[in-house]
N, CA, C and O of each residue as an XYZ file, in Angstrom:
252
protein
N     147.704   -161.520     43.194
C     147.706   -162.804     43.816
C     147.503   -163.835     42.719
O     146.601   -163.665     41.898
N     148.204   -164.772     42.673
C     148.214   -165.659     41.640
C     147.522   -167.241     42.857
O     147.811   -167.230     44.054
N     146.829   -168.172     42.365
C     146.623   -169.089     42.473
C     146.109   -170.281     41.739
O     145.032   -170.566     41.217
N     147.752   -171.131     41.946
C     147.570   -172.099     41.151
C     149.221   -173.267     41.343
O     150.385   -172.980     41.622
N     148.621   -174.422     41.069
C     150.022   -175.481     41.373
C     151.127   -174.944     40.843
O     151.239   -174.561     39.679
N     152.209   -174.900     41.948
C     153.698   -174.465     42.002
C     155.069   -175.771     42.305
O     155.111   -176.886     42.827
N     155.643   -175.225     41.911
C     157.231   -176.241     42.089
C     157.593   -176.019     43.388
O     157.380   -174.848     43.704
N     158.034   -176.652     44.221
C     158.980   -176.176     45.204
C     159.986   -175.205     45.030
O     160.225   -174.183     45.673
N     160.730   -175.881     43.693
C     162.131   -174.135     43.546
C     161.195   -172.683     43.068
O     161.611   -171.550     42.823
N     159.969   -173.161     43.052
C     159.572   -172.126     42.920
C     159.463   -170.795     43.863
O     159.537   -169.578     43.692
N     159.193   -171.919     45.224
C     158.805   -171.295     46.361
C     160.185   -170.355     47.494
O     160.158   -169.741     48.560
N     161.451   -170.807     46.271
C     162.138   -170.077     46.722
C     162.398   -168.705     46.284
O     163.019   -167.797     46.836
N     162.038   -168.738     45.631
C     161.718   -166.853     44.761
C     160.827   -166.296     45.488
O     160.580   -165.179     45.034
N     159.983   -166.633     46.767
C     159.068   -166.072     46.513
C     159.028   -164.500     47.418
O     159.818   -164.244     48.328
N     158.187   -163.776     47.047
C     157.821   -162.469     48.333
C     157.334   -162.955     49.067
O     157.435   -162.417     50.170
N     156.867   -163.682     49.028
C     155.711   -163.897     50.320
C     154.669   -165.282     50.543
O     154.067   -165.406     49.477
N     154.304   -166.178     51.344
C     153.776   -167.157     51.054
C     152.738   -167.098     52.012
O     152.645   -166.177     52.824
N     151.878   -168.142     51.937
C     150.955   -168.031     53.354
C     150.011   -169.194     52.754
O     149.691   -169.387     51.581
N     149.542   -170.159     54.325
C     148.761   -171.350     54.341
C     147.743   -170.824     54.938
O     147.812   -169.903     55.752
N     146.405   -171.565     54.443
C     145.137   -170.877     54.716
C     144.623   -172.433     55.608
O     145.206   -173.516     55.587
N     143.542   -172.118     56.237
C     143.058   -173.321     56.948
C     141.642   -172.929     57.855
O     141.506   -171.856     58.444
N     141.141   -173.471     57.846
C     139.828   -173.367     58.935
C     139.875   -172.704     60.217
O     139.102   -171.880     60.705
N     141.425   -173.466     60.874
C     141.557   -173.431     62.514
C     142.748   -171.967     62.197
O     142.574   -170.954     62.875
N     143.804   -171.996     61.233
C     144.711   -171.457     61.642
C     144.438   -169.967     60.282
O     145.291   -169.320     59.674
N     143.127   -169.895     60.238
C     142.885   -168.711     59.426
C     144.010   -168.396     58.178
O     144.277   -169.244     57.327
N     144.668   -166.934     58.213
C     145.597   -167.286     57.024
C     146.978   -167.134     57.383
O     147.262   -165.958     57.614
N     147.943   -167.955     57.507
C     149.225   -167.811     58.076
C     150.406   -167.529     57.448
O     150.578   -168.198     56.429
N     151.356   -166.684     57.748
C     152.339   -166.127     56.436
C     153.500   -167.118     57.340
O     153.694   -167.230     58.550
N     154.109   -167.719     56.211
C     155.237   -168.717     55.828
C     156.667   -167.870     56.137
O     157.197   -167.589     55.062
N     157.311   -167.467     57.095
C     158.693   -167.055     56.957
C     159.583   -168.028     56.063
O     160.132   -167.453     55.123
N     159.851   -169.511     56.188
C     161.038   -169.922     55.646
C     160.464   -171.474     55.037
O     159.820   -172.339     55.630
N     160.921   -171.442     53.770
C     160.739   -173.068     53.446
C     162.071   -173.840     52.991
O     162.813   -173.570     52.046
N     162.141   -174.622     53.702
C     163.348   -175.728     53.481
C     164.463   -174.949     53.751
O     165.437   -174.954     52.999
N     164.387   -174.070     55.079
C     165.485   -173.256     55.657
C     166.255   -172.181     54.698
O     167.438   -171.844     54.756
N     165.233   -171.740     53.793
C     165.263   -170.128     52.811
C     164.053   -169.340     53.694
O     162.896   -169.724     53.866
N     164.580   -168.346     54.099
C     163.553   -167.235     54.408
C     162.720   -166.493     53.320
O     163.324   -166.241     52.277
N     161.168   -166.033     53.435
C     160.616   -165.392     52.305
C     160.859   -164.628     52.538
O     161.978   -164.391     52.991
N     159.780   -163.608     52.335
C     159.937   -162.177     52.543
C     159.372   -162.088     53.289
O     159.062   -161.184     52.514
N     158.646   -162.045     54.347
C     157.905   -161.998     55.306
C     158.880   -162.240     56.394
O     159.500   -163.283     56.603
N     158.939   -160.880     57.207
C     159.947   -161.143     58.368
C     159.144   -160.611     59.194
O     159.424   -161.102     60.288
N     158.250   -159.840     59.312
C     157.006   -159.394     60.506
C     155.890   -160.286     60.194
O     155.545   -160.523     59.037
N     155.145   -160.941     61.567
C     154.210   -161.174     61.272
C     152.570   -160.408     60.627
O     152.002   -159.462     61.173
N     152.110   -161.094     59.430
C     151.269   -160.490     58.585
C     149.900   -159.781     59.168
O     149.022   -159.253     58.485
N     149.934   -159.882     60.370
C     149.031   -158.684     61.324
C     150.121   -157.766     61.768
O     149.542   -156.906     62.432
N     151.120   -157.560     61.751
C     151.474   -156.363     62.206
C     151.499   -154.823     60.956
O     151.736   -154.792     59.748
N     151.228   -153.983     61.705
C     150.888   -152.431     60.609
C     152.606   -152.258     59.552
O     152.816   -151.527     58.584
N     153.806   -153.507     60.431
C     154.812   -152.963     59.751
C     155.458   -153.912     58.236
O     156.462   -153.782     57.535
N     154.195   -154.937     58.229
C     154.383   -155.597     57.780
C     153.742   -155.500     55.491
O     152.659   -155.326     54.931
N     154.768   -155.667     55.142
C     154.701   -154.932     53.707
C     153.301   -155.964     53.561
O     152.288   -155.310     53.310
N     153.072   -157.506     53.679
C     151.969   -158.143     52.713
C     150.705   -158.263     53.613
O     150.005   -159.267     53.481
N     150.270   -157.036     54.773
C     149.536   -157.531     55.469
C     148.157   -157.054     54.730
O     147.061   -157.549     54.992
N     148.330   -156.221     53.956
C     147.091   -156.044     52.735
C     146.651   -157.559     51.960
O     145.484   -157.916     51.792
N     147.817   -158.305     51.559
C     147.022   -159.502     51.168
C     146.535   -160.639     51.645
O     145.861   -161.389     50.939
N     146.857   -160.925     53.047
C     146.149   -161.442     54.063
C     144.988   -161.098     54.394
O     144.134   -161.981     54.308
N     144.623   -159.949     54.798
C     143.560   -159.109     54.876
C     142.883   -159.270     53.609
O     141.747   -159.635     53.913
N     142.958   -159.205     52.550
C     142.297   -159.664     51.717
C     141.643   -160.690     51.074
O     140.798   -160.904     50.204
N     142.578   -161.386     52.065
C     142.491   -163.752     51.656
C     141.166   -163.743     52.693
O     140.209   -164.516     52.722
N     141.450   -162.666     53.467
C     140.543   -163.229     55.097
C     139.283   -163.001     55.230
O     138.461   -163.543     55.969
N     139.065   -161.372     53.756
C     137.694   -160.646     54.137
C     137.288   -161.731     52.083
O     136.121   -161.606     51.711
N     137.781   -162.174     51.577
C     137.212   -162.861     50.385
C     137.310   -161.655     49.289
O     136.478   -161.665     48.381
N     138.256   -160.652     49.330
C     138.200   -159.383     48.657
C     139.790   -159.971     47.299
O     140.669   -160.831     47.352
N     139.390   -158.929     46.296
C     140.469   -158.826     45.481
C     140.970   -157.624     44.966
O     140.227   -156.648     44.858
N     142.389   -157.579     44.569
C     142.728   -156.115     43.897
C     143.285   -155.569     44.440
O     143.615   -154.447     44.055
């Protein structure tokens, strides 16, 4: 997990994105500026490849 200020064209490369927030806990990003990420299941489901790093944003864990 990398964190730190990004470009927008950046955000089109990406695997995977996700907005964190108080109310809306941690939310994975399907599409920005009508490019899909990688995230096509939502990041609670068991079929979902990045739901390890959600789970990890959520419990304050790394690695």
């Amino acid at each position: 997990m990398d964190e730190r200020d990004f470009t927008l064209a950046e955000t089109y490369d990406a695997d995977e994105a996700f907005v964190t927030g108080t109310f809306g806990g941690v939310t994975p990003v399907a599409m920005i500026d009508g490019r899909r990420t990688g995230v096509t299941v939502p990041a609670t489901s068991p079929g979902c490849p990045y739901a390890g790093v959600a789970t990890k944003v959520r419990n304050g864990t790394s690695g």
